[in-house]
N, C-alpha and C positions, 0 to 999 in steps of 0.2 A: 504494500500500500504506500501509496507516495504522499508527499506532502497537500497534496492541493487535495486526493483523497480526504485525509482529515480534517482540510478547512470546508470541502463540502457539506461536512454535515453540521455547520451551520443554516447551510443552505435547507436542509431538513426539519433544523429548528424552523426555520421559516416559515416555511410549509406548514409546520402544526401548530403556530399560532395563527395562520391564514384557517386552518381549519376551524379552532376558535372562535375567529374569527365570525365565520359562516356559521358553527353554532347556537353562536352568542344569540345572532341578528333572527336566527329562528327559530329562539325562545329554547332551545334545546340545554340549553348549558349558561351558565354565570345568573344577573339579575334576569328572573323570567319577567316581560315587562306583557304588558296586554295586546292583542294582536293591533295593528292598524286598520282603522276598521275604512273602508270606501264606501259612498252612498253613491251612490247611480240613480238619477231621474230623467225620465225621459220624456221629452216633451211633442206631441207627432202635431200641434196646431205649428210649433214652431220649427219643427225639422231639428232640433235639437237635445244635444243631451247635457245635463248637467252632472259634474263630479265631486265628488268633497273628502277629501283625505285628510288625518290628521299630520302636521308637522311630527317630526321626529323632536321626543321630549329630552329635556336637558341631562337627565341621567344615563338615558341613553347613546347621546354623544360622547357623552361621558366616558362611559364603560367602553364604546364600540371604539372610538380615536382610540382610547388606550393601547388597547389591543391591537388595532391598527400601527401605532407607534413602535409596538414589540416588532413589530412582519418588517419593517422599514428599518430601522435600527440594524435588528440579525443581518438582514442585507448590505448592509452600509458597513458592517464590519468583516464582512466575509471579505471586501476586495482590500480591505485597511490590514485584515492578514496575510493576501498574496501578498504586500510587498513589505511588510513585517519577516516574512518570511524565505522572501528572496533574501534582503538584507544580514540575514543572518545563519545562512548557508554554512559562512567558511569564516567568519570575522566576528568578533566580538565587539559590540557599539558602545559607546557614553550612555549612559541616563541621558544625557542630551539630546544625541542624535538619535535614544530611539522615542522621543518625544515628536521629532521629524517625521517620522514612519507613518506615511496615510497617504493611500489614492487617492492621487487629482482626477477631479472632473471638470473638464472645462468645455465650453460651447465654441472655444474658436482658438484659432491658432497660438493668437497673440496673447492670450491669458494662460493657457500649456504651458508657453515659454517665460512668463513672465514669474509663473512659479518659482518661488524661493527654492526650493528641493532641486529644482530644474535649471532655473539659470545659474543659480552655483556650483552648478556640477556633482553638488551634492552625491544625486541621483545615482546619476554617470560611475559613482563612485563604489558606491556601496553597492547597487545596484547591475550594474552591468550596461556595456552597450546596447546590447541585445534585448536586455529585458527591458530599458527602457522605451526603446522602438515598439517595442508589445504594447506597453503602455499608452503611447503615444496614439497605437492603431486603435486602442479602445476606446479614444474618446469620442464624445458626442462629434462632432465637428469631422471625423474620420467616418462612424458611424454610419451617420444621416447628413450628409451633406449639407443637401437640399434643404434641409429642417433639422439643426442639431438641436433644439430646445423641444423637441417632441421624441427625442430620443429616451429608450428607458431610463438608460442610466443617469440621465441630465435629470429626469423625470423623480430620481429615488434621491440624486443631491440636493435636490430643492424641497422632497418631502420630508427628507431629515432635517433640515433649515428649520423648518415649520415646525416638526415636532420638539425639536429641540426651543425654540423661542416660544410655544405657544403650550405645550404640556400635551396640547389634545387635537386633533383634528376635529373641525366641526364638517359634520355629513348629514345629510337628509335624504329622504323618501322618495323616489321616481314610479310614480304609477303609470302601467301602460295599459292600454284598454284595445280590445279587437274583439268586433262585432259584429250580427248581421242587422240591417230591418229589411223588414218584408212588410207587403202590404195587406189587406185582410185578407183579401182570396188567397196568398201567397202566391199568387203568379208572377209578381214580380222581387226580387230583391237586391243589397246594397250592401256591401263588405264595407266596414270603416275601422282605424284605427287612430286611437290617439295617445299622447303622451302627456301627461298633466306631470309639467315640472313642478320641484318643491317651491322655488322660490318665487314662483305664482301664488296669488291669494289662494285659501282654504279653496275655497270653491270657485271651479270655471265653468265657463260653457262652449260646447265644444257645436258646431255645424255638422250634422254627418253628412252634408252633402247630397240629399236624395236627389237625383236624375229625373225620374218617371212621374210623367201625369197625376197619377193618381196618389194619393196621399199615407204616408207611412203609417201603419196603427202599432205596431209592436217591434221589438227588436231584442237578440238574443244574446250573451254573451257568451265569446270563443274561448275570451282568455282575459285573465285581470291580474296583472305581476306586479309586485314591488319588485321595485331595485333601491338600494342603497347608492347613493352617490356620492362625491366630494364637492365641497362649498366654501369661500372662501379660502380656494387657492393660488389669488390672486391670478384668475385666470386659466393657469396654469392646468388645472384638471377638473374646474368647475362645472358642475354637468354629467361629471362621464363614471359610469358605472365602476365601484370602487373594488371590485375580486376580477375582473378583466385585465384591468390595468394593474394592478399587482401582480397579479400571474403573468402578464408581460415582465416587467420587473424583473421578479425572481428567473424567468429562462435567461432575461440577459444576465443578470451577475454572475448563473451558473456555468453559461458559454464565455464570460469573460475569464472567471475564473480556471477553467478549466483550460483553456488557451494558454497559459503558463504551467501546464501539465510539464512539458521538454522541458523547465529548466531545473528541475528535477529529479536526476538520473537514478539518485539512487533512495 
């Protein structure tokens, strides 16, 4: 078993606070909190439906960022150990310099290089020629070109940012809705779906759009999902479903990690 074996299973830690995670949020495991409940009204004078979700409560941010925090953190130290652990291959460091010791993330050339570790040769030093080239391939800006700031890895330095300044992530409720109407004969019908964001008042009202002549009387529903999302990430992942985007995360630190397997031999 090589070394980057044994920092993998951080990467496992990660994993089963992700899993946690997912138990937490449904009611399986930690605070069991009360399910969210959705109201669905449907209105056929107006071709409309109305929704009403509750906000996700403040205990529950609570508990669920935290947890969240653990999944992001594990991750964030798993690459702080590839290069802990190159560093200390064949050479014995300072307290100092292994205060030094932490993977840079950066979005573009000029901040790679501007790195303290990096423009001092630091790196180069303790480090390897070689390995810091690895490095270097790993960053967002190598990455993702085209878009280094939607790269995972830029994506998990900035969620540690966060956790680390704020204690908690603040997250909320994404409900999606998919339905049919029919009209009374049912001769005719109308597939709709919608997504009622959190950060929209309690209740919305959504158009389903009816096509046809004749006027909708009832309508069925196919499918009715929470999603957990991220809020107040200054942008950065506001919106977007919060176990997708971490399980992206976790494949990339496990393939970066794992790409410094060779310097490793023995």
């Amino acid at each position: 078993m090589s070394r980057i074996d044994d920092i993998r299973l951080k990467v496992n830690r990660a994993n089963g606070h992700l899993e946690d995670f997912k138990a937490t949020i449904r009611g399986q495991r930690g605070t069991i909190h009360p399910p969210h409940a959705v109201g669905i009204h449907f209105q056929p004078q107006r071709q409309d439906i109305t929704i009403s979700s509750e906000r996700v409560k403040p205990g529950q941010q609570l508990e669920w960022g935290i947890i969240l925090g653990d999944v992001v953190h594990q991750l964030r130290t798993v690459l702080d150990h590839v290069v802990y652990a190159l560093a200390t291959r064949t050479t014995t460091l300072t307290e100092k310099e292994i205060r030094h010791l932490n993977f840079p993330i950066h979005k573009d050339a000029n901040d790679f290089r501007a790195d303290d570790a990096v423009r001092s040769g630091f790196f180069e030093r303790v480090l390897g020629t070689d390995e810091l080239a690895e490095i270097e391939r790993s960053q967002p800006y190598k990455r993702k070109a085209a878009s280094p700031t939607s790269d995972e890895l830029w994506l998990l330095k900035r969620l540690d940012d966060i956790d680390k300044h704020r204690t908690v992530f603040v997250l909320d409720n994404r409900i999606f809705i998919q339905g049919t109407a029919a009209s009374e004969d049912s001769r005719v019908e109308h597939r709709f779906r919608f997504i009622k964001e959190p950060m929209k008042p309690e209740t919305e009202v959504f158009d389903i759009g009816w096509p046809h002549p004749v006027p909708p009387t009832g309508v069925s529903m196919d499918d009715i999902s929470r999603f957990v999302v991220f809020n107040e990430t200054d942008p950065l992942c506001d919106g977007r479903e919060t176990i997708p985007v971490v399980r992206d995360i976790i494949n990339a630190v496990d393939f970066t990690a794992t790409a410094f397997d060779r310097f490793f031999p023995f």
